[in-house]
C-alpha positions in Angstrom: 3.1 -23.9 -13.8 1.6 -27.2 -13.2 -1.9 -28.0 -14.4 -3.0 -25.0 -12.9 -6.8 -24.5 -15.6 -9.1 -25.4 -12.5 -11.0 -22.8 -11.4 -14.3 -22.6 -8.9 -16.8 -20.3 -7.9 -17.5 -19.6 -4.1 -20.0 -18.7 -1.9 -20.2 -15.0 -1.8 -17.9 -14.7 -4.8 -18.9 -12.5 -8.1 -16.8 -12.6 -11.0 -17.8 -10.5 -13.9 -15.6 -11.8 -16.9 -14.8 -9.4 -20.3 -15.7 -10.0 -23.6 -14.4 -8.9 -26.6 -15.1 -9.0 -29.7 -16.7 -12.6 -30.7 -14.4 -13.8 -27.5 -17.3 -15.1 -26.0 -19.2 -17.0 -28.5 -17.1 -20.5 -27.2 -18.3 -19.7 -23.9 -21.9 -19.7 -24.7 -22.1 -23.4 -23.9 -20.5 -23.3 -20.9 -22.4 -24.5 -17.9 -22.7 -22.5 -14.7 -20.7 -22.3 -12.1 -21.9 -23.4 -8.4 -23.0 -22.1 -6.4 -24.6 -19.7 -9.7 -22.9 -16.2 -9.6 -25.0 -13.3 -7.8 -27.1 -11.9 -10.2 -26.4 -7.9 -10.6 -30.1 -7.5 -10.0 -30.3 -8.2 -6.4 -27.1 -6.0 -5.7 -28.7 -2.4 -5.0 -28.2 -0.1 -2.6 -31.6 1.5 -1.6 -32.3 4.5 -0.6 -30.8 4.7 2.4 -27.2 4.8 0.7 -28.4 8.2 -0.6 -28.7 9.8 2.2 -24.7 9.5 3.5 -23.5 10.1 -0.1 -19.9 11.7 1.4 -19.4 9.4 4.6 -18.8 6.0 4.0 -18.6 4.7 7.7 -22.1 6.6 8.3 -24.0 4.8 5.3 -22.6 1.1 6.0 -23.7 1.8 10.2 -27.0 3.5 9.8 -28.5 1.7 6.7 -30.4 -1.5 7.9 -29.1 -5.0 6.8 -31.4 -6.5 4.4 -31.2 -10.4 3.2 -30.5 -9.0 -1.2 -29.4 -5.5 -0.8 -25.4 -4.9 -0.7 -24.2 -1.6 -0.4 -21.6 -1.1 -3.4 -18.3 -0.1 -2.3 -14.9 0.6 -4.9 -11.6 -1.1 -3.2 -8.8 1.2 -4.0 -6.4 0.7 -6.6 -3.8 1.5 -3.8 -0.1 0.0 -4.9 0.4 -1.6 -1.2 -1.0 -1.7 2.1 -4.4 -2.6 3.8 -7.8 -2.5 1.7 -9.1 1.1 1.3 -12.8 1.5 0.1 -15.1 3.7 -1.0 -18.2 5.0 -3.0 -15.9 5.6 -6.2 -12.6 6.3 -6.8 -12.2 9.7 -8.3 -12.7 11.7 -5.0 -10.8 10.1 -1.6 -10.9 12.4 1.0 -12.1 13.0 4.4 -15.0 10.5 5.0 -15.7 9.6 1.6 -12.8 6.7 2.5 -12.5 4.2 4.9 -10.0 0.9 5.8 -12.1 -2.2 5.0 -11.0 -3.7 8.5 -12.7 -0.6 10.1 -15.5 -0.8 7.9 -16.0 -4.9 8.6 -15.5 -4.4 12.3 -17.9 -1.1 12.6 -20.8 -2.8 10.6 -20.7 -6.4 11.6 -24.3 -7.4 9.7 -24.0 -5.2 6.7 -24.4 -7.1 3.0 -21.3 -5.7 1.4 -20.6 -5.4 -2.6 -16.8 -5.0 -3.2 -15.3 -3.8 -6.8 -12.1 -4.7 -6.2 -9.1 -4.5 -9.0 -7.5 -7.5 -9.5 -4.1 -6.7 -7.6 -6.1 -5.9 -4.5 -8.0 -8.8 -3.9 -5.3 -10.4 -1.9 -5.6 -8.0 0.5 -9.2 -7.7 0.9 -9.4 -11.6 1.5 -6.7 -11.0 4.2 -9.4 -7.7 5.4 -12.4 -10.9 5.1 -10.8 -13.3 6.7 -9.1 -11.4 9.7 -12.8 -10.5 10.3 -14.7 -13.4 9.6 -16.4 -11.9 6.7 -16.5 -13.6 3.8 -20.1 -15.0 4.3 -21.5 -11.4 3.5 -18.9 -9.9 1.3 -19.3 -10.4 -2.9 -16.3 -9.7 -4.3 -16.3 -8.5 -7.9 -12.9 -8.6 -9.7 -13.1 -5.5 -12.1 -11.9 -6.1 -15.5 -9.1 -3.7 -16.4 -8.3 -3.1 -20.3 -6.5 -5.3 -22.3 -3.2 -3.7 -22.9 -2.9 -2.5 -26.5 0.4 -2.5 -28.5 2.7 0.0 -27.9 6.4 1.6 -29.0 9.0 0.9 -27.5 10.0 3.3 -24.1 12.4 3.4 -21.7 11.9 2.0 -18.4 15.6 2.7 -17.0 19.1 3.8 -18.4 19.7 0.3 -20.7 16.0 -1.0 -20.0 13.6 -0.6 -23.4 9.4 -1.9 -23.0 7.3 -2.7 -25.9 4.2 -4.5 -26.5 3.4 -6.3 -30.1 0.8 -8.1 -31.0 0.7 -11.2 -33.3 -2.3 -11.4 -34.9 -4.2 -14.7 -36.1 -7.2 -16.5 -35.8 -6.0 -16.6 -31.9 -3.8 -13.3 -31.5 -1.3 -13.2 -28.7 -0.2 -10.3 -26.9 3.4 -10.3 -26.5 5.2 -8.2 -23.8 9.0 -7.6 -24.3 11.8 -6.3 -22.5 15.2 -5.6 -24.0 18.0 -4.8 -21.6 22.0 -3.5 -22.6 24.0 -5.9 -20.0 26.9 -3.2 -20.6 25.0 -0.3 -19.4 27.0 0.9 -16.5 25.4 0.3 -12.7 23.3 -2.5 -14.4 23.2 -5.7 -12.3 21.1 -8.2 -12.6 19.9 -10.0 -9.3 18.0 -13.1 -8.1 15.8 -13.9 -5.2 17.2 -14.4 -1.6 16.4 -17.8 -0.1 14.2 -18.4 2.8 13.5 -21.2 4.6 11.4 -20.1 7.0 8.5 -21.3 5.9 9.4 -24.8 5.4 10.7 -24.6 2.0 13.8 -22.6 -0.3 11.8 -19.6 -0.7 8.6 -17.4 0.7 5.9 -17.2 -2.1 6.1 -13.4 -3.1 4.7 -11.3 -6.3 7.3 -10.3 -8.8 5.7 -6.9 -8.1 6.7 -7.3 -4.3 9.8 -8.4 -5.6 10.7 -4.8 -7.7 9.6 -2.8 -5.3 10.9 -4.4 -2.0 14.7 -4.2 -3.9 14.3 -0.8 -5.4 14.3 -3.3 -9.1 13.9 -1.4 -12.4 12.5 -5.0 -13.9 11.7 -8.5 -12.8 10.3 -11.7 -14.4 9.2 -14.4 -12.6 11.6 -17.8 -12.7 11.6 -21.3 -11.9 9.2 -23.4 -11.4 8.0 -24.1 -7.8 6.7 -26.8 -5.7 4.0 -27.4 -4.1 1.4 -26.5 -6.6 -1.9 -28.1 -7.0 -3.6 -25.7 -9.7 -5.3 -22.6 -9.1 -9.1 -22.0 -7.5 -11.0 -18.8 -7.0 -11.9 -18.3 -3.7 -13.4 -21.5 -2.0 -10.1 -22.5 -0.8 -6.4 -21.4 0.1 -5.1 -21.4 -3.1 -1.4 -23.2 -3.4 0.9 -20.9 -3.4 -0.1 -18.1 -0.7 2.3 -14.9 -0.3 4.4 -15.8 2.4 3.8 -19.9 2.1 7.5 -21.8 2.2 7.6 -23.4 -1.5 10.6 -25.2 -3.3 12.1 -24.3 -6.5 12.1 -27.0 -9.1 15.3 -26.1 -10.9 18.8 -24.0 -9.8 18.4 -21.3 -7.7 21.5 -18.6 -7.0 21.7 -15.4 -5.6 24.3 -13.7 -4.6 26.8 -16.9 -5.3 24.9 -18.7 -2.4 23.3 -21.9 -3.7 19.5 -21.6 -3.1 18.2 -24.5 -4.7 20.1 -27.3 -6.6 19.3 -28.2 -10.2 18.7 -31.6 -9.4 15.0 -32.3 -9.8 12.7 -34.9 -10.7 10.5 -32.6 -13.3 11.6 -33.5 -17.0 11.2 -30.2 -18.6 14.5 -28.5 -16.4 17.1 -28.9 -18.9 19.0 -25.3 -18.5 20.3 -22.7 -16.5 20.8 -19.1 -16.5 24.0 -17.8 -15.3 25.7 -14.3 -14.3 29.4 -14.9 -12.9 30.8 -12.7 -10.2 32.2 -10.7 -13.1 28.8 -9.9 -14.7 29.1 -12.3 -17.7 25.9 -14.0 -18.7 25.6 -17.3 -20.2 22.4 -19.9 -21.2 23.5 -23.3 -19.9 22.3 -26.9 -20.5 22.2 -28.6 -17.1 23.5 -26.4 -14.8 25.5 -23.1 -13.9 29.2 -23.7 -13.1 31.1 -22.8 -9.6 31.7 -18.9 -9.4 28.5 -18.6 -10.4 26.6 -14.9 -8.9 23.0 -15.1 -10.2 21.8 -18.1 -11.1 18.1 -19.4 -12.8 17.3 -22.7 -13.7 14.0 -24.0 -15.6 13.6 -24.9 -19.4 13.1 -26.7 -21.4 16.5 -25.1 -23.4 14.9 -23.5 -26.5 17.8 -21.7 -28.7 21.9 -22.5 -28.2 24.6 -21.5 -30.5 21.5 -20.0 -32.3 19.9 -23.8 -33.0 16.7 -24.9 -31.5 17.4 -27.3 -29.2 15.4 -31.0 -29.0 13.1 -31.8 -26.3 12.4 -34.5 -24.5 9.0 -36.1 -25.2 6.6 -37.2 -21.9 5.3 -33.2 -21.8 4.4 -32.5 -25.2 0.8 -31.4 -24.1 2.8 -28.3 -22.3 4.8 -27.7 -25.3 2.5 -27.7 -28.3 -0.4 -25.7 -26.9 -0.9 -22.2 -26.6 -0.1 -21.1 -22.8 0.9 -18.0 -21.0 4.4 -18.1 -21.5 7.9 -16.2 -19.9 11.4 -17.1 -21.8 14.7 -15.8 -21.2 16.8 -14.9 -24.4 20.7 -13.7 -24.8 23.0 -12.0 -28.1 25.8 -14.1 -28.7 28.0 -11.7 -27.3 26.5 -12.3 -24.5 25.6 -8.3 -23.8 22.2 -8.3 -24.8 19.2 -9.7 -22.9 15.5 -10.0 -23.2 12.7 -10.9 -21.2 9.5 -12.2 -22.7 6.1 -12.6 -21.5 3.3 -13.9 -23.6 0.2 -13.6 -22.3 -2.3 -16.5 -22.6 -5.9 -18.1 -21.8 -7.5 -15.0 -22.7 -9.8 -15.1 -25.9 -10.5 -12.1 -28.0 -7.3 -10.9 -26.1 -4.2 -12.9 -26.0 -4.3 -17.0 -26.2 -1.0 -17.7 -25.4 1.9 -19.4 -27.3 3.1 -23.0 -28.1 6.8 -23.2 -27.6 7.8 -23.3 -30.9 6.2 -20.0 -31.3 8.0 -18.8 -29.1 11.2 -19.7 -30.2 10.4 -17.7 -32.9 9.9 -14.6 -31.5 13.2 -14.9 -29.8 15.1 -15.6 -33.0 13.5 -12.3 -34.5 14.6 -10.6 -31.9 18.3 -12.1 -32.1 18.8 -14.6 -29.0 21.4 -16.5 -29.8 20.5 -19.0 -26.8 16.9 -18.9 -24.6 15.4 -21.0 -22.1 12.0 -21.0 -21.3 11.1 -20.4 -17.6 7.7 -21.1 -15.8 4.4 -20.3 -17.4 0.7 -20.3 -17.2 -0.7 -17.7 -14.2 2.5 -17.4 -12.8 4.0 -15.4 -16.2 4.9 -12.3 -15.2 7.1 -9.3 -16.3 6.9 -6.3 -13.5 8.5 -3.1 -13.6 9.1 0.4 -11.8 6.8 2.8 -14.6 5.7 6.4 -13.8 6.9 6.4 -10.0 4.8 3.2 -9.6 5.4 -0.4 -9.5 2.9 -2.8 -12.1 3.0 -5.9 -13.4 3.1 -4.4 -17.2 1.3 -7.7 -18.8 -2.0 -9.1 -17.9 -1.5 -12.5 -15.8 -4.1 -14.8 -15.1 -4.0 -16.3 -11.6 -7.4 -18.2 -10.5 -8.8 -17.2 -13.7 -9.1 -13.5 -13.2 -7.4 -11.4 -15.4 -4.6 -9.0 -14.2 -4.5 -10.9 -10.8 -1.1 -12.0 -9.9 0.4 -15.3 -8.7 2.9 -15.4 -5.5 6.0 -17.3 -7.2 9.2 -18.5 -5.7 12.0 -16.7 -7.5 12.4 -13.9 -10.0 15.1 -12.3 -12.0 15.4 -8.7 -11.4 17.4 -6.1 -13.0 18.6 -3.2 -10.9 20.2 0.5 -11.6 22.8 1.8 -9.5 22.7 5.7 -8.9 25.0 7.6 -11.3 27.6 9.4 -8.8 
């Protein structure tokens, strides 16, 4: 995470923001965005939707194109894959669902509307842009429900979830998971390298990242060059999924040396490390040779159960409250957790200054921790229910729930029992 607040509105672009509770009495002030959002108003879909209630293809061909009317479609919460729309999402079938590239390509005029969750949007941009769209298409992130606290459950043999909420006069969510490093067929693994692109790694979401490596659990890691900060829609935003970036900060997987720990950014004090015999250790500087897994970012927060000093030029990233994601270990070195705070959503979750969370990991027991990159690229992802989901709420471009394309992640996989 650099300074990655900016955010702007595009042409086309509709996003309808949640408020909760008294969340948006700060906002009041706030001046417009520009171009001015599309007003709800002007977004109807006539009569002549009515007619072709079942067939979506049928209603977007054979109802004129009209300057303010958008036809109102629902993008599919599919898990992967192309765009799928359609006039709701409680009955898919037959003609009632179409591909948004057929859609685009078989209506090339039509005024389009699209809810579209937050995980989607990627791929419907991809759907805009292959056909040139994005002139007639609003897009309306939906805004999904803040997660709520919840007990503790079991995500995988050694893997335990839980949310807990801190409460204040700015509450933060807190997303924690706690993982037995003795649990048998437990490994812990890191992100392949990839130059391809022109950098260490391919941008990819930690989501990607669970489900292309059959993962239990992942969290995203280091921090990650180049990074400009975050926009809506107006612009290619830096990083794309599948863009070459650079890690700032050691990178390991599979004992083959990624990305060095060398780096000019001053907060990349530590390393995480996991030896070719499975023993995990929270470094200062950097891993040592033998190393397996390998993590680096910081700044170091807890060793030999002491918080650790920081160096002084980045106190503005330190002190205030900021989507956070920290890495904290037992003293014996078999117990891990993960822990994502969410942040930079009033009424919901703020986020957490560093100290604060140095706290939380000395409740929990971490006897060493090292923070790891924050802001919109905090995420913890995990296999739940058959499906793969980011289980806190990220905030990537300013949309809740959307996630970021990252470097490298730490994942935790189970073997099959035999």
């Amino acid at each position: 995470m650099r300074s990655d607040r900016r955010s702007a509105a595009a042409l086309g672009i509709c996003l309808m923001a949640a408020c909760i509770g008294n969340a948006c009495a700060d906002q009041a002030a706030t001046p417009a965005a520009t171009p001015p959002f599309v007003a709800m108003e002007t977004i109807v879909s006539g009569d002549c939707w009515g007619q072709w209630p079942d067939d979506v293809l049928a209603a977007v061909t054979r109802c004129k194109p009209a300057e303010h009317n958008r036809i109102a479609l629902q993008v599919l919460d599919d898990a992967d894959g192309p765009a799928r729309v359609g006039s709701d999402t409680t009955s898919c079938s037959d003609a009632r669902c179409v591909g948004l590239a057929q859609l685009l390509q078989s209506a090339p005029a039509q005024a389009l509307l699209l809810r579209t969750p937050p995980a989607r949007i990627d791929a419907v941009l991809a759907a805009l842009d292959q056909a040139q769209a994005r002139a007639r298409v609003t897009i309306e992130p939906l805004v999904q429900p803040v997660p709520a606290p919840a007990a503790p459950v079991t995500l995988a043999p050694g893997v335990r979830y839980w949310r807990q909420r801190v409460d204040g006069p700015q509450p933060v969510m807190l997303h924690i998971a706690q993982i037995d490093l003795t649990t048998p067929g437990l490994q812990l693994v890191g992100t392949h390298g990839d130059r391809s692109g022109g950098g260490e790694f391919l941008a990819n979401p930690t989501t990607a990242f669970v489900r292309d490596n059959g993962l239990a659990l992942a969290i995203n890691a280091d921090y990650f060059l180049p990074f400009d900060g975050g926009h809506l829609f107006d612009k290619a935003f830096v990083p794309a999924a599948g863009q070459g970036v650079t890690a700032e900060g050691l990178a390991i997987d599979d004992g083959h040396l990624d990305s060095a720990a060398a780096t000019g950014d001053a907060r990349v004090d530590a390393a995480f490390c996991v030896s070719a015999r499975n023993a995990v250790r929270i470094v200062r500087g950097s891993c040592p040779s033998g190393t397996r897994v390998g993590v680096g970012a910081g700044p170091l927060l807890l060793l030999d159960g002491k918080r650790q000093p920081r160096e002084a030029s980045r106190a503005d990233y330190y002190d205030g409250p900021e989507p956070r994601s920290a890495l904290g270990l037992d003293r014996a070195g078999k117990t891990l957790w993960m822990v994502v705070a969410d942040g930079r959503q009033p009424g919901y979750s703020a986020g957490m200054s560093l100290d604060a969370l140095t706290a939380v990991l000395q409740q929990l027991g971490a006897n060493a921790a090292i923070n790891l990159d924050g802001g919109g690229s905090s995420t913890l992802a995990a296999r739940l229910d058959g499906r793969v989901r980011t289980l806190n709420r990220p905030i990537h471009t300013g949309i809740p729930g959307r996630e970021r394309p990252v470097a490298n992640q730490l994942g935790v996989r189970i073997a099959p029992a035999n």
